[in-house]
Biopython code that builds the backbone (N, CA, C, O; Angstrom):
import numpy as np
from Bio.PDB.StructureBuilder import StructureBuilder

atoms = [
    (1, "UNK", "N", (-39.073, -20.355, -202.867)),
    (1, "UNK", "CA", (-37.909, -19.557, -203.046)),
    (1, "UNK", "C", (-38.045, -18.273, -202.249)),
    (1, "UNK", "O", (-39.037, -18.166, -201.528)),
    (2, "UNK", "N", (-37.023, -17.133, -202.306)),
    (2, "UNK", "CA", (-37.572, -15.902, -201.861)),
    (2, "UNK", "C", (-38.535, -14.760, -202.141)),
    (2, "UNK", "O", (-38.429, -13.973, -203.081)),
    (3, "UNK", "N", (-38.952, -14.762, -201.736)),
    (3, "UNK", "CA", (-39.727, -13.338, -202.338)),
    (3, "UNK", "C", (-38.618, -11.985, -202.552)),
    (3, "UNK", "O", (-37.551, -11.627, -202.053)),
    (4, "UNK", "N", (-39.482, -11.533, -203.512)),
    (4, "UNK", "CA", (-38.690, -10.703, -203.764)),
    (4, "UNK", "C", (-38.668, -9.466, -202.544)),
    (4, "UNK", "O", (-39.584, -9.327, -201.734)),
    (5, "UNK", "N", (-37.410, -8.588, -202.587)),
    (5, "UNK", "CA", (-37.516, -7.327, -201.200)),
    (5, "UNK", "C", (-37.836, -6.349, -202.256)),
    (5, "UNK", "O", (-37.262, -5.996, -203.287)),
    (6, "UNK", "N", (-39.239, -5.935, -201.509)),
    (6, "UNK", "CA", (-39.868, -4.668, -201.955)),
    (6, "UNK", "C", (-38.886, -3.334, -201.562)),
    (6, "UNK", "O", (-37.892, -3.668, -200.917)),
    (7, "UNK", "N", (-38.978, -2.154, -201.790)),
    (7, "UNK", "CA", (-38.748, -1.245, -201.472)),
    (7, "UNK", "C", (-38.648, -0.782, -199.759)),
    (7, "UNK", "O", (-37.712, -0.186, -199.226)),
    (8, "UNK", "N", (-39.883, -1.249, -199.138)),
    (8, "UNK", "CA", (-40.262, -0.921, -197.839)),
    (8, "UNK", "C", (-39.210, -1.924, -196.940)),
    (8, "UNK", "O", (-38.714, -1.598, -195.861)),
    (9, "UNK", "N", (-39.012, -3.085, -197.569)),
    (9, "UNK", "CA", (-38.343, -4.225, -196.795)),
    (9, "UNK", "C", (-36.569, -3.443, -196.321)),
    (9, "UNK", "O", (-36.033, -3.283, -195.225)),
    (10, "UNK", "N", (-36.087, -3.099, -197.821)),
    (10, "UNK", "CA", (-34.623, -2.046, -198.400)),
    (10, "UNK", "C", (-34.671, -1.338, -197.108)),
    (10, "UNK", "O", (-34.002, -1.499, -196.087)),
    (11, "UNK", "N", (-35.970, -0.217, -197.501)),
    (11, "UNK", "CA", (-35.638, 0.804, -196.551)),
    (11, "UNK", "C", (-35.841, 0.545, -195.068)),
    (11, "UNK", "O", (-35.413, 1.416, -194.311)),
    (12, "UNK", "N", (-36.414, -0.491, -194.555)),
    (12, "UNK", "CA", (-36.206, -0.902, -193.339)),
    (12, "UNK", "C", (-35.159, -1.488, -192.868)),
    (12, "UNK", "O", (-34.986, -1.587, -191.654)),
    (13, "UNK", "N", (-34.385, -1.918, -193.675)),
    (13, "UNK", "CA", (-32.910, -2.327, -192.961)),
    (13, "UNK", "C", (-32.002, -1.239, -193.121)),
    (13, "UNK", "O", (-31.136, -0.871, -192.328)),
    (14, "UNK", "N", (-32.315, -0.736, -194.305)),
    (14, "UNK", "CA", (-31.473, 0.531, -194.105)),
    (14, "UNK", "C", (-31.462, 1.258, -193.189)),
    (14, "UNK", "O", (-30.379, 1.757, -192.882)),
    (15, "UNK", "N", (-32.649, 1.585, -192.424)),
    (15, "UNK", "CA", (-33.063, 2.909, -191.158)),
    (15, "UNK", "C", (-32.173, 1.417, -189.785)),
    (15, "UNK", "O", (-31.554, 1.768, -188.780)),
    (16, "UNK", "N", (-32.357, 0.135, -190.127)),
    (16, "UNK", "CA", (-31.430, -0.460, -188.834)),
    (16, "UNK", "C", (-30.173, -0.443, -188.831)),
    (16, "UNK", "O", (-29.626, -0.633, -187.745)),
    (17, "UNK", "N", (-29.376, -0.223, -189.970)),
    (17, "UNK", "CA", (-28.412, -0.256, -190.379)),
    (17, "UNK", "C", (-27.717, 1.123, -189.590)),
    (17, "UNK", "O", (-26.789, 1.031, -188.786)),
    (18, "UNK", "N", (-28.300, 2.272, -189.957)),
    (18, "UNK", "CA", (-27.937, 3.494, -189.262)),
    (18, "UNK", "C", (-28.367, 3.569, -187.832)),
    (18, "UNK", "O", (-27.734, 4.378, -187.154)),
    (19, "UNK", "N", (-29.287, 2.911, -187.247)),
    (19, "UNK", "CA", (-29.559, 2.902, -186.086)),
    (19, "UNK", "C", (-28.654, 2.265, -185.494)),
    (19, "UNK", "O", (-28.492, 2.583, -184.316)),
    (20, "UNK", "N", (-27.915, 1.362, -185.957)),
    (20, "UNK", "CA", (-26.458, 0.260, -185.550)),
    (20, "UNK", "C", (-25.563, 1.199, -185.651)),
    (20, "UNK", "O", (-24.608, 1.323, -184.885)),
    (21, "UNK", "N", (-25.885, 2.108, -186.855)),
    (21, "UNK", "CA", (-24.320, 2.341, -186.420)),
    (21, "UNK", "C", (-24.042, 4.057, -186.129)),
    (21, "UNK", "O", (-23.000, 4.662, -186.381)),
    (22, "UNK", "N", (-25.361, 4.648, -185.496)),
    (22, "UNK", "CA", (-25.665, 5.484, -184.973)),
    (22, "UNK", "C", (-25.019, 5.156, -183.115)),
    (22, "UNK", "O", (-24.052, 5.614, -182.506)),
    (23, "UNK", "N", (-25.757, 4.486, -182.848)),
    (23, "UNK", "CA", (-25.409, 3.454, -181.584)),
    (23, "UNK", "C", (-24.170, 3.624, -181.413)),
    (23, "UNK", "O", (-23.661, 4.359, -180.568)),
    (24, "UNK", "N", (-23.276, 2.549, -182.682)),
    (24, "UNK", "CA", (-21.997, 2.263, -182.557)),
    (24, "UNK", "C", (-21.156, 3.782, -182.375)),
    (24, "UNK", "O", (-20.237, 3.709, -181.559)),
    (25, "UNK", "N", (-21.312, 4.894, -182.905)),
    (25, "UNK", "CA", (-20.592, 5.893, -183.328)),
    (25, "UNK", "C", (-20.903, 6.728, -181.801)),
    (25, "UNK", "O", (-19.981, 7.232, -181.161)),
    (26, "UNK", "N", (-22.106, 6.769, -181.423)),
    (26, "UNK", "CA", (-22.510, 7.209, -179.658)),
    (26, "UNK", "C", (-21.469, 6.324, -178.625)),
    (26, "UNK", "O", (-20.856, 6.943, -177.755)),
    (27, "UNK", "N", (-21.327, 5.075, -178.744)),
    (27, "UNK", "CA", (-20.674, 4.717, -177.982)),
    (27, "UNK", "C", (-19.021, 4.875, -178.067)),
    (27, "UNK", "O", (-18.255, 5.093, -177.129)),
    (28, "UNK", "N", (-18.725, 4.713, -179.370)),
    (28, "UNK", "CA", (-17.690, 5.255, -179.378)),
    (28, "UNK", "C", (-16.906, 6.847, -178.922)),
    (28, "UNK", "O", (-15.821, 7.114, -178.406)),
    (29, "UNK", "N", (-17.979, 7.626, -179.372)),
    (29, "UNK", "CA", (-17.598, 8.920, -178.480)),
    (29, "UNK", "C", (-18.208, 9.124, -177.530)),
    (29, "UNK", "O", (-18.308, 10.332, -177.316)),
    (30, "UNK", "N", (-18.758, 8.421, -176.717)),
    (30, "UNK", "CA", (-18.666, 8.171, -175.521)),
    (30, "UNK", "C", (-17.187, 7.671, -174.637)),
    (30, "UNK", "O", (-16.496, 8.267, -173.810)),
    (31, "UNK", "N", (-17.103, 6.448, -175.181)),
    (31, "UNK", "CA", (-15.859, 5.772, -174.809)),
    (31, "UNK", "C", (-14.660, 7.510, -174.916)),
    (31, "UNK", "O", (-14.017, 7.974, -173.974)),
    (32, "UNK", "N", (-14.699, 7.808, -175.668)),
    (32, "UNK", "CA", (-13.815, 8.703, -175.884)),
    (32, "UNK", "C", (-13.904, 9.922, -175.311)),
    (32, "UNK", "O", (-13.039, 10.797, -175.326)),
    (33, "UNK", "N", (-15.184, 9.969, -174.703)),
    (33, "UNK", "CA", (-15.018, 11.644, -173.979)),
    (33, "UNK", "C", (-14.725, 11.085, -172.349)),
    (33, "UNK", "O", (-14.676, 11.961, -171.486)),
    (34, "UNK", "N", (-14.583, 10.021, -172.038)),
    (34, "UNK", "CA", (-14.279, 9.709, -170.445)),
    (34, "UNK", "C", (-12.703, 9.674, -170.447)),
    (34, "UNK", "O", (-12.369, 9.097, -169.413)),
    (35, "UNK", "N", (-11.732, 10.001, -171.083)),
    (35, "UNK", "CA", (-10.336, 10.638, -170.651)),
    (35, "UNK", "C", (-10.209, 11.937, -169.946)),
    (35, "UNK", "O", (-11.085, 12.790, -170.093)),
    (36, "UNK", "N", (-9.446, 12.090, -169.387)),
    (36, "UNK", "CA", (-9.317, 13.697, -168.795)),
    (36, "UNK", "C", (-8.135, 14.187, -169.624)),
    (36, "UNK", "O", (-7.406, 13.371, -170.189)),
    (37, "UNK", "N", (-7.969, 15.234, -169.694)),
    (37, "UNK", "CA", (-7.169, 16.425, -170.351)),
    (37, "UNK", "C", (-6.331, 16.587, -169.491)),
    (37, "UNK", "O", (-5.198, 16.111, -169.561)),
    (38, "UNK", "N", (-6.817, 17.377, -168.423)),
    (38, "UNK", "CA", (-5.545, 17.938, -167.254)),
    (38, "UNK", "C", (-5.596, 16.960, -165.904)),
    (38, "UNK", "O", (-6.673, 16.465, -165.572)),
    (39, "UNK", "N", (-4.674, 16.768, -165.327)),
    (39, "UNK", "CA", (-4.462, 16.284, -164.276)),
    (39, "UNK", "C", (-5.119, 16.948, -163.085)),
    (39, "UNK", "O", (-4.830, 18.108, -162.792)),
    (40, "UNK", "N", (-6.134, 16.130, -162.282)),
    (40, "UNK", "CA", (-6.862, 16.576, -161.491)),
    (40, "UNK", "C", (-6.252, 17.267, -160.178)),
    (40, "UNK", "O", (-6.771, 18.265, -159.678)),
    (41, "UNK", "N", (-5.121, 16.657, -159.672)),
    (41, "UNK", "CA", (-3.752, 16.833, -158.818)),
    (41, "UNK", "C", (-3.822, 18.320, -159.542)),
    (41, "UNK", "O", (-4.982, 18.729, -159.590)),
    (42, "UNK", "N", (-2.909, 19.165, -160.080)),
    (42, "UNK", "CA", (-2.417, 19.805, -161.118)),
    (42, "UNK", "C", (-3.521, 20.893, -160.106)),
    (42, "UNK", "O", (-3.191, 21.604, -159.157)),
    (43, "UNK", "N", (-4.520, 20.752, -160.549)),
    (43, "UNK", "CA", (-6.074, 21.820, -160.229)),
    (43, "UNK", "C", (-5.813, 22.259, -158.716)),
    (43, "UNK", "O", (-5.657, 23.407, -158.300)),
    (44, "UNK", "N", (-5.803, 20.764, -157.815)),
    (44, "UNK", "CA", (-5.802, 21.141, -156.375)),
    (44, "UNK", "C", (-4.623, 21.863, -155.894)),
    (44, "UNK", "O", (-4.628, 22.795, -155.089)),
    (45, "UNK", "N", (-3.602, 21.330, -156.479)),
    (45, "UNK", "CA", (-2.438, 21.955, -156.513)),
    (45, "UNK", "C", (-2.639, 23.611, -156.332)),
    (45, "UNK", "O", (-2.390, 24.368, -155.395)),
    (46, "UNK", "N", (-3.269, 23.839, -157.812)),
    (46, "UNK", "CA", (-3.295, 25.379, -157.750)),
    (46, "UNK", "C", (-4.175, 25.771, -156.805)),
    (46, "UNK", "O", (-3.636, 26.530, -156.000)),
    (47, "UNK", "N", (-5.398, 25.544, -156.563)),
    (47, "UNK", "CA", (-6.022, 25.887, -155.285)),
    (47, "UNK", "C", (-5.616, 26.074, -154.310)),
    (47, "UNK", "O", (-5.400, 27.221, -153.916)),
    (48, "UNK", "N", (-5.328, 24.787, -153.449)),
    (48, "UNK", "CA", (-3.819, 25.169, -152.267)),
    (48, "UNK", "C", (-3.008, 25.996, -152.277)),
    (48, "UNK", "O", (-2.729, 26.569, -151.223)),
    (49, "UNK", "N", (-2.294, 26.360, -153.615)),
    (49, "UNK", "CA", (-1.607, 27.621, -153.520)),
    (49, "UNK", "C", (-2.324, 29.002, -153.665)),
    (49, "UNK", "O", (-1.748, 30.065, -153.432)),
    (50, "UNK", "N", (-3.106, 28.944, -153.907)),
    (50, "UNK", "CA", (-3.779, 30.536, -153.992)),
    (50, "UNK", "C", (-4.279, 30.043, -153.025)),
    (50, "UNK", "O", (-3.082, 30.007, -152.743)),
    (51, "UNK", "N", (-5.111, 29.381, -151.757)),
    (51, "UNK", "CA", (-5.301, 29.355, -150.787)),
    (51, "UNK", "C", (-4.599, 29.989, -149.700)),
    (51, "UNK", "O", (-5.171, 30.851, -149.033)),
    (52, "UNK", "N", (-3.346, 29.623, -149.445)),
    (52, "UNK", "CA", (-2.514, 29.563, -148.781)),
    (52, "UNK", "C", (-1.775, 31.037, -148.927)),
    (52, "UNK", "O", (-1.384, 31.688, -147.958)),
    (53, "UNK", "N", (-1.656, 31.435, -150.264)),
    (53, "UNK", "CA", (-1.460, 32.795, -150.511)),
    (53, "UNK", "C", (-2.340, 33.683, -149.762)),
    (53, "UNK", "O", (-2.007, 34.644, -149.068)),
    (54, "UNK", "N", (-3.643, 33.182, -150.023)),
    (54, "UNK", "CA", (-4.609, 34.274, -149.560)),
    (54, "UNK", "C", (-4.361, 34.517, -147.641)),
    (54, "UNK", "O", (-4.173, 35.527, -146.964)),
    (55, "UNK", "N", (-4.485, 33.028, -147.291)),
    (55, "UNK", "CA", (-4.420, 32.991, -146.113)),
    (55, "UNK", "C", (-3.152, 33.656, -145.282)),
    (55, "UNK", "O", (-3.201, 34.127, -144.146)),
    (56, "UNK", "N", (-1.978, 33.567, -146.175)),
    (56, "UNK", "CA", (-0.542, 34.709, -145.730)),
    (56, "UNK", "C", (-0.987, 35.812, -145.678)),
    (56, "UNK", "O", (-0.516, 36.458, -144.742)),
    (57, "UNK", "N", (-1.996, 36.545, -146.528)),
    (57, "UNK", "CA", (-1.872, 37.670, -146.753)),
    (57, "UNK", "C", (-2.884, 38.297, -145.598)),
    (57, "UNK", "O", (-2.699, 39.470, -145.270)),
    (58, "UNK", "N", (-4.005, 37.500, -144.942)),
    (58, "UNK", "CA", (-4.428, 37.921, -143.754)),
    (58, "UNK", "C", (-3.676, 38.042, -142.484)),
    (58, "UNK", "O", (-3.595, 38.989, -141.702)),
    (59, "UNK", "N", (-2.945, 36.415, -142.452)),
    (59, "UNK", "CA", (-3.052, 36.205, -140.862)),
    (59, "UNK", "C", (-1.396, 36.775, -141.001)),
    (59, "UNK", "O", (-0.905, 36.758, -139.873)),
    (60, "UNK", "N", (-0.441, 37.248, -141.991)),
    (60, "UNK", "CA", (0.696, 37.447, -141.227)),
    (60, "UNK", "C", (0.660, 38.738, -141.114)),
    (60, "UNK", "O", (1.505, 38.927, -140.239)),
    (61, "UNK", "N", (0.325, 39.575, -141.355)),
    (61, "UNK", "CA", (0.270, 40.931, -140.878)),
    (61, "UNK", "C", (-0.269, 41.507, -139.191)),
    (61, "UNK", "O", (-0.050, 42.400, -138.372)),
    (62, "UNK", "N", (-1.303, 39.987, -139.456)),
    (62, "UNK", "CA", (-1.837, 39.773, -137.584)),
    (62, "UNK", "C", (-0.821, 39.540, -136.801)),
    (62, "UNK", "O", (-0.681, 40.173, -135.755)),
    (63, "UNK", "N", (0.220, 38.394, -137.279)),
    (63, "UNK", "CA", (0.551, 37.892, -136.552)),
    (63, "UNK", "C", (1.724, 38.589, -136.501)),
    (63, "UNK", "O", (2.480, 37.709, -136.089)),
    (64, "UNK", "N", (2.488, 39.711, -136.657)),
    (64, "UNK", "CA", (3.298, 41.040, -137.364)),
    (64, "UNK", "C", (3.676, 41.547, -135.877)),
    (64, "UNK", "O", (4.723, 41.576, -135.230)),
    (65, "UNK", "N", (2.114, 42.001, -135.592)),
    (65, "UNK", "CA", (1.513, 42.979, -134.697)),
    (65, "UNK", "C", (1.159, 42.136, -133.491)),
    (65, "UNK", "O", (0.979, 42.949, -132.585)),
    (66, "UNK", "N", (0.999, 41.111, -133.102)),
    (66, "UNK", "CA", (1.133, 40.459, -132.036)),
    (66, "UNK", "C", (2.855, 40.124, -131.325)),
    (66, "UNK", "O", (3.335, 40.148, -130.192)),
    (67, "UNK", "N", (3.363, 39.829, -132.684)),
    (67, "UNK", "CA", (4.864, 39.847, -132.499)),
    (67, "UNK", "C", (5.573, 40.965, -131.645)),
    (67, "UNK", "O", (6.390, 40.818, -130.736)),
    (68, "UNK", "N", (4.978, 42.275, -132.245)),
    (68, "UNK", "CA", (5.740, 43.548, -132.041)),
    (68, "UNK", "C", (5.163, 43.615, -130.530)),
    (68, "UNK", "O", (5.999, 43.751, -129.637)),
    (69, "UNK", "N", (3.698, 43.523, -130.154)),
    (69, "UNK", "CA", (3.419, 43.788, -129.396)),
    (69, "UNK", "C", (3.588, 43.041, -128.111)),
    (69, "UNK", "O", (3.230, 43.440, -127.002)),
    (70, "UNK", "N", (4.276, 41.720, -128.443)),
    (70, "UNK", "CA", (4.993, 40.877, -127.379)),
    (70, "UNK", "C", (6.505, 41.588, -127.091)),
    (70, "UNK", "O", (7.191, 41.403, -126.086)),
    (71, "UNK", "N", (6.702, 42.101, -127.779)),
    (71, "UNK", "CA", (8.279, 43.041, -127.971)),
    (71, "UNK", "C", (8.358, 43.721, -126.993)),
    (71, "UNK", "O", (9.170, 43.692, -126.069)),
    (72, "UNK", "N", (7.139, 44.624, -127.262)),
    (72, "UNK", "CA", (6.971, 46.137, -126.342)),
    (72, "UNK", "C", (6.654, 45.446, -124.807)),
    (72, "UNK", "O", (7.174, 45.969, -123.821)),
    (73, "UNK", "N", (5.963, 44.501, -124.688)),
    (73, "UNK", "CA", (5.143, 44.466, -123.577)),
    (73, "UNK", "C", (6.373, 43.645, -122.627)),
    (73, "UNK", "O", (6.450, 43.925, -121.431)),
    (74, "UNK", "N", (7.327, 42.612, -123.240)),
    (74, "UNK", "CA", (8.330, 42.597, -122.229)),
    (74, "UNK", "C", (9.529, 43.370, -122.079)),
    (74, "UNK", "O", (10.231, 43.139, -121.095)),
    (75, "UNK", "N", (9.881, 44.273, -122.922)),
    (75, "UNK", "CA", (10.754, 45.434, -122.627)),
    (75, "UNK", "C", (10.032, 46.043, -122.139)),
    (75, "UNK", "O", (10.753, 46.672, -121.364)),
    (76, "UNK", "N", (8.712, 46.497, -121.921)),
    (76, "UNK", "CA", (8.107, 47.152, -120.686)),
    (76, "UNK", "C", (8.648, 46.977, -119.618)),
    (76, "UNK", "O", (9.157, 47.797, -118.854)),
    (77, "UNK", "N", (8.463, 45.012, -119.485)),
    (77, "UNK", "CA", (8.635, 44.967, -118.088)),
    (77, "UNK", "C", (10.283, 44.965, -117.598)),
    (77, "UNK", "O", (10.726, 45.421, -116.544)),
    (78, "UNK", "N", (11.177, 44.186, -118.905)),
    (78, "UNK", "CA", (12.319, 44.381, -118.368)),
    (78, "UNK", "C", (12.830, 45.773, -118.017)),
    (78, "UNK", "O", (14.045, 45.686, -117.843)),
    (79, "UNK", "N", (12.350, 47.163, -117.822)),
    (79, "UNK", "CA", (12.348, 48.459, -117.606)),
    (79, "UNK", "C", (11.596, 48.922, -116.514)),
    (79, "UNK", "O", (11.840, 49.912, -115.825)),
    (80, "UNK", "N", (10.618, 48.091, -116.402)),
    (80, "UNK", "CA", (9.933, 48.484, -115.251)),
    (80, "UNK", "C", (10.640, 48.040, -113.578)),
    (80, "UNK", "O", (10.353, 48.506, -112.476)),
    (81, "UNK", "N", (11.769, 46.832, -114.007)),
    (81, "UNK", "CA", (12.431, 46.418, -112.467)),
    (81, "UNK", "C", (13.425, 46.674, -112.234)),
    (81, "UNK", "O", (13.897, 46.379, -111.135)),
]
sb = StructureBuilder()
sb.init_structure("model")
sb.init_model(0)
sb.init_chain("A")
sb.init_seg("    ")
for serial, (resi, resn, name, xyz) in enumerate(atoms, 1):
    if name == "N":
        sb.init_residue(resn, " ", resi, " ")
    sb.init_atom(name, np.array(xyz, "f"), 0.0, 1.0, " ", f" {name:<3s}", serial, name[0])
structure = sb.get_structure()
């Protein structure tokens, strides 16, 4: 017939029991932390625009003063003939 389950036998399935479903409960929030929240698009998005901001705020003031100074330099010449 069976022998009887000692104490030690109990508590050894018990510690597998939680190890199963220690496991199970890891994988599950696992499974669950691989969604994203925000749209990765969304991020680059904003980058590009503060990029692009930044980059207005250098080169058009350059390019301002190249303008003007194409201005001057052929009304120079249309004055000079």
């Amino acid at each position: 017939m069976h022998a009887p389950v000692s104490r030690t036998d109990s508590a050894m399935e018990e510690d597998t029991i939680v190890e199963k479903k220690s496991a199970a409960d890891w994988q599950e929030k696992a499974a669950g932390n691989v969604y994203m929240d925000e749209d990765p698009l969304k991020d680059e998005a904003e980058q590009e625009r503060k990029l692009v901001k930044a980059l207005d705020r250098r080169l058009l003031p350059l390019f301002c003063v190249f303008y003007f100074t194409d201005f001057l330099d052929r009304a120079n010449i249309g004055n000079a003939t």
